[in-house]
C-alpha positions as a Markdown table, in Angstrom:
| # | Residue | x | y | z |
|---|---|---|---|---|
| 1 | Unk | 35.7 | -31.4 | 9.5 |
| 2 | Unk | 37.5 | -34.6 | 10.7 |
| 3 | Unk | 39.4 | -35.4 | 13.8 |
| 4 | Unk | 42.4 | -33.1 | 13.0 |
| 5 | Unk | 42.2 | -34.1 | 9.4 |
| 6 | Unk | 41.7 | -31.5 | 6.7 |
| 7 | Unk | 39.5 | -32.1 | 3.7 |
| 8 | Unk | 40.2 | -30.3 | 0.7 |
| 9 | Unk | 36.7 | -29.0 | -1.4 |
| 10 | Unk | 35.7 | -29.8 | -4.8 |
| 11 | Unk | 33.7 | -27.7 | -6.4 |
| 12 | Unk | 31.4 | -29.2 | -8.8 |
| 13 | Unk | 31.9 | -27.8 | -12.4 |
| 14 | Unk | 29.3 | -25.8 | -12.6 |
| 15 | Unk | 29.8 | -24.1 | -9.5 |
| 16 | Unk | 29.9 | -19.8 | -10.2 |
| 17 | Unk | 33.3 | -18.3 | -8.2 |
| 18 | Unk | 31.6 | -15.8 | -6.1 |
| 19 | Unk | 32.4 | -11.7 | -7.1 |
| 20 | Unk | 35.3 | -11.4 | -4.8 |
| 21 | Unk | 37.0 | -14.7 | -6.8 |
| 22 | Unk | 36.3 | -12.7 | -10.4 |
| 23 | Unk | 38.2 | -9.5 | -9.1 |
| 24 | Unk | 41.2 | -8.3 | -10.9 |
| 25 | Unk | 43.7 | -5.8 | -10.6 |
| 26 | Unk | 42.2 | -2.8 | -11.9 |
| 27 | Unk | 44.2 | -1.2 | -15.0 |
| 28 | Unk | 43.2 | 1.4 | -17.1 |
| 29 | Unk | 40.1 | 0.3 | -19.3 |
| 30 | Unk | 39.7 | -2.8 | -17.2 |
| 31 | Unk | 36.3 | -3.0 | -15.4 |
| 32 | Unk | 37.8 | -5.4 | -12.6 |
| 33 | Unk | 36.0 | -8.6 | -13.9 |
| 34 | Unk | 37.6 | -11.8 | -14.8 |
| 35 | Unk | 37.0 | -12.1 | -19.0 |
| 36 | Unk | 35.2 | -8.3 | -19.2 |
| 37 | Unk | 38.2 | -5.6 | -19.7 |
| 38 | Unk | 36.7 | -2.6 | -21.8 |
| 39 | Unk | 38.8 | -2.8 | -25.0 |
| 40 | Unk | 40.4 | 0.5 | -25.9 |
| 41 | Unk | 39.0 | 0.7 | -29.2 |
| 42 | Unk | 35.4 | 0.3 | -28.6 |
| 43 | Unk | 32.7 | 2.2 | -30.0 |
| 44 | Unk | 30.0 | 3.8 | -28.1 |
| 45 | Unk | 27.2 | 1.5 | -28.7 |
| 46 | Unk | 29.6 | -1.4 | -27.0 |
| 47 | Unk | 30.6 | 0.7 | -24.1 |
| 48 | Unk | 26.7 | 1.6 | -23.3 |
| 49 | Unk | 26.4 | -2.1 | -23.2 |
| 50 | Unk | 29.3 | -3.0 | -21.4 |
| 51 | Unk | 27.8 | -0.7 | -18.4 |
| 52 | Unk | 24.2 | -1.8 | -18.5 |
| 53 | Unk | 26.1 | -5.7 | -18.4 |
| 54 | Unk | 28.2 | -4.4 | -15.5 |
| 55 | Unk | 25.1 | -2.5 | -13.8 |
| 56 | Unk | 23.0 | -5.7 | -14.3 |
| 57 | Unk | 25.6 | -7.8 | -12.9 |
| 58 | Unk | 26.2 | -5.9 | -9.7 |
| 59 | Unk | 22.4 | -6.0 | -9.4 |
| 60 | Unk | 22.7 | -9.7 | -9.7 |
| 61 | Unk | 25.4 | -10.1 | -6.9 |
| 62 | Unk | 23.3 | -7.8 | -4.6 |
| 63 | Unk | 20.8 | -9.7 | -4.8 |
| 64 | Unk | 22.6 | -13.0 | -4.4 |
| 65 | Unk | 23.7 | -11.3 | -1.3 |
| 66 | Unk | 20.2 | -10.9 | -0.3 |
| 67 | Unk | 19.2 | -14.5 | -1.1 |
| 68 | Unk | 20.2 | -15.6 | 2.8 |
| 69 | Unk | 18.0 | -13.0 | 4.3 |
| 70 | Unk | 15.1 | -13.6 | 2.5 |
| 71 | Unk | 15.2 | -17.3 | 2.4 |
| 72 | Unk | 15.8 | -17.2 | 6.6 |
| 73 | Unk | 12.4 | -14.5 | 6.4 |
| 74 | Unk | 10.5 | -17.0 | 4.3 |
| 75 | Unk | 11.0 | -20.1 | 6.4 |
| 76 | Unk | 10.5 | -17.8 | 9.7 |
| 77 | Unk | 6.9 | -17.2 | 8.1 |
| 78 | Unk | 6.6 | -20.8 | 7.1 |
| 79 | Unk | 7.1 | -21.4 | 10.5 |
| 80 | Unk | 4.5 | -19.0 | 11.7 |
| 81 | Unk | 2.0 | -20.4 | 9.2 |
| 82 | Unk | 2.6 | -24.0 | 10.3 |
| 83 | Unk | 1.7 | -22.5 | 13.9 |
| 84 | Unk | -1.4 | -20.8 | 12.5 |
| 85 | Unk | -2.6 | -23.7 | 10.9 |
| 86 | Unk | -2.8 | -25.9 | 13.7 |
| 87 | Unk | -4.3 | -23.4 | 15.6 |
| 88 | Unk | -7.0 | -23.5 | 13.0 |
| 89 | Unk | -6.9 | -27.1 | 13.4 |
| 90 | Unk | -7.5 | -27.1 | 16.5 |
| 91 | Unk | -10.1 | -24.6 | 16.8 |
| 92 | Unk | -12.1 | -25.9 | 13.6 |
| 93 | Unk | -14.0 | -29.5 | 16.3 |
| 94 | Unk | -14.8 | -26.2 | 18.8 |
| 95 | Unk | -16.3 | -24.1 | 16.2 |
| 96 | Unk | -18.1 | -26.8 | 14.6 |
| 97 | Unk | -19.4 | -28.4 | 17.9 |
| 98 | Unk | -20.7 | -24.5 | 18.9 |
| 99 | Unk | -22.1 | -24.7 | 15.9 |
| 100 | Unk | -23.6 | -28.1 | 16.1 |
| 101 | Unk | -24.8 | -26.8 | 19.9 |
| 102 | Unk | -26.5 | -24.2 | 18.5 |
| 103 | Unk | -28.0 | -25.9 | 16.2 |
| 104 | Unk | -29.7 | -28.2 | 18.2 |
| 105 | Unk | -30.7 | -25.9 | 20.8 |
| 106 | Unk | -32.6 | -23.8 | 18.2 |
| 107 | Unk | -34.2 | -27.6 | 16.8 |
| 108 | Unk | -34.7 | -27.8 | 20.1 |
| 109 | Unk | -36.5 | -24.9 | 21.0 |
| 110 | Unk | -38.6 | -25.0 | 17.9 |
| 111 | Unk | -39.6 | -28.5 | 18.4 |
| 112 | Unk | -40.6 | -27.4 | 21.7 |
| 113 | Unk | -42.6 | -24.8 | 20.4 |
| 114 | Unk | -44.5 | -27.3 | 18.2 |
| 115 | Unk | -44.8 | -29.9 | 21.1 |
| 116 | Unk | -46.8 | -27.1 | 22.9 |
| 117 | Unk | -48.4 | -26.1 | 20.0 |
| 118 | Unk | -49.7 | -29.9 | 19.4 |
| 119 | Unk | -50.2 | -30.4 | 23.1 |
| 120 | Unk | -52.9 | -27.3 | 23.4 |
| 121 | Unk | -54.7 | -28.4 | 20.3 |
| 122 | Unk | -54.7 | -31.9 | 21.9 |
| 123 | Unk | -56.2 | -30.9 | 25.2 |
| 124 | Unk | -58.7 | -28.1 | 23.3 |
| 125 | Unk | -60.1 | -31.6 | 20.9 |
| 126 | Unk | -60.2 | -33.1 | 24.4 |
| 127 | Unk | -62.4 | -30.6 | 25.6 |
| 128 | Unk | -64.6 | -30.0 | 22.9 |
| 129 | Unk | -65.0 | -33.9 | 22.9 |
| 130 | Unk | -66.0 | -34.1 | 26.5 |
| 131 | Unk | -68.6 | -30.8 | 25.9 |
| 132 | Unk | -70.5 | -32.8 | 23.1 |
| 133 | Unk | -70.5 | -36.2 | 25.7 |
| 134 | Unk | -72.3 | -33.3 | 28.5 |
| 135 | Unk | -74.3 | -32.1 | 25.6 |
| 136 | Unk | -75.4 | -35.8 | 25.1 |
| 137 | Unk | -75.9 | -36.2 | 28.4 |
| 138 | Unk | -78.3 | -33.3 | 29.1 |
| 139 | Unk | -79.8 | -33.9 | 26.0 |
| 140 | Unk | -78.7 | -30.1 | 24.6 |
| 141 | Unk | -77.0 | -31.5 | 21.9 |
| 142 | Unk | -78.7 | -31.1 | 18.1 |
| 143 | Unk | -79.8 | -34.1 | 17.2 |
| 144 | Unk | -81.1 | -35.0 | 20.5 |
| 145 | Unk | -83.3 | -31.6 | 20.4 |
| 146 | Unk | -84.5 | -32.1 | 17.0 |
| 147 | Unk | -85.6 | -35.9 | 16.8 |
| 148 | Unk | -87.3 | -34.8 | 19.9 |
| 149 | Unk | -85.3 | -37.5 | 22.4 |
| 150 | Unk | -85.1 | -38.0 | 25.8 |
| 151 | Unk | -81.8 | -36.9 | 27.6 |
| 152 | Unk | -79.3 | -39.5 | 28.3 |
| 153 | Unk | -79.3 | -37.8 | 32.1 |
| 154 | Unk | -82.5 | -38.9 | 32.1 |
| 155 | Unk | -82.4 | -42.1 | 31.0 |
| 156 | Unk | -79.8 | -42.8 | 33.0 |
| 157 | Unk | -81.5 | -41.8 | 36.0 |
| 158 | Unk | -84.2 | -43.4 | 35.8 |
| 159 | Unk | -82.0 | -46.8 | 34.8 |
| 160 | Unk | -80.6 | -46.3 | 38.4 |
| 161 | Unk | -83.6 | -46.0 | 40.2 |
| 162 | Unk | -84.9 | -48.9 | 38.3 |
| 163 | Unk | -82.1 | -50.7 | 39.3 |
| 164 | Unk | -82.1 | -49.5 | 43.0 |
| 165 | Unk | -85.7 | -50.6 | 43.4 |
| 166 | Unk | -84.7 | -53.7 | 42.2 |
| 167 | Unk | -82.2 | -54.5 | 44.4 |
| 168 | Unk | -84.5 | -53.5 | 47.7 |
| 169 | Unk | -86.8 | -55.5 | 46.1 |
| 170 | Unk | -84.6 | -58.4 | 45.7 |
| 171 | Unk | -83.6 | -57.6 | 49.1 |
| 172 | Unk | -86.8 | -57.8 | 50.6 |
| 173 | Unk | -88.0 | -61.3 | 48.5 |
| 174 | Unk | -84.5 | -62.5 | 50.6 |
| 175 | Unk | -85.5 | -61.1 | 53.5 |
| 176 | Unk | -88.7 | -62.5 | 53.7 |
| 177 | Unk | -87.5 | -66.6 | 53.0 |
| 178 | Unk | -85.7 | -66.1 | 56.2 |
């Protein structure tokens, strides 16, 4: 308590004397309990309920007497469960970001899908687009057939041997001056 000096207790006044502090010498019609000695003269009726009192107060102290245990079993499992829970809270970011991960990688995977999807159609417009400019230019497209024109190919051909005529032309008006 204190260096070599002795402290008396003080009980507060409500404090219950424990069941070894109620015990009396036993004499006949005496139960052993401070303030509950059977009376001789009792009738039956107060003698059942003298024993269900003394059976309910043994009950009582037994399970005073189990208090301890049971409190020191609780806070071990209060103890566990505080370990548990921060496991769980640390394991909650890595279940979250493998969710998240998988998330995205199935976005990702779909939005790849649709890229290639996009992509094919692109290049198939592309195509059919550079089909109608040959169709032009041969002069197999519909319009060209039915207003009776002259393909572009030929046009055009002609258009460069116009202009290559030209230029030996010009080439030989130069050639001549000198």
């Amino acid at each position: 308590m204190g260096r070599g000096k002795s402290r008396r207790k003080t009980l507060p006044q409500n404090h219950v004397p424990s069941s070894a502090a109620l015990a009396v010498p036993m004499t006949e019609g005496s139960t052993g309990r401070v303030g509950v000695q059977a009376e001789p003269n009792m009738d039956q009726t107060e003698e059942r309920l003298f024993k269900i009192a003394s059976t309910d107060i043994e009950k009582i102290e037994r399970l005073a007497q189990e208090f301890p245990l049971l409190i020191r079993e609780a806070r071990g499992l209060l103890k566990d469960l505080r370990a548990e829970v921060k496991k769980a809270q640390q394991c909650v970011p890595m279940i979250i970001q493998r969710r998240i991960t998988a998330e995205v990688n199935k976005q990702m995977e779909a939005l790849d899908e649709e890229t290639k999807l996009a992509m094919n159609a692109a290049v198939k417009k592309v195509g059919r687009e550079f089909d109608k400019l040959e169709a032009i230019y041969l002069g197999t497209d519909a319009q060209s057939r039915h207003e009776g024109q002259t393909p572009l190919r030929d046009v055009l051909e002609r258009a460069v041997d116009q202009a290559e005529r030209l230029k030996a032309y010009q080439k030989e008006l130069t050639d001549g001056e000198n």
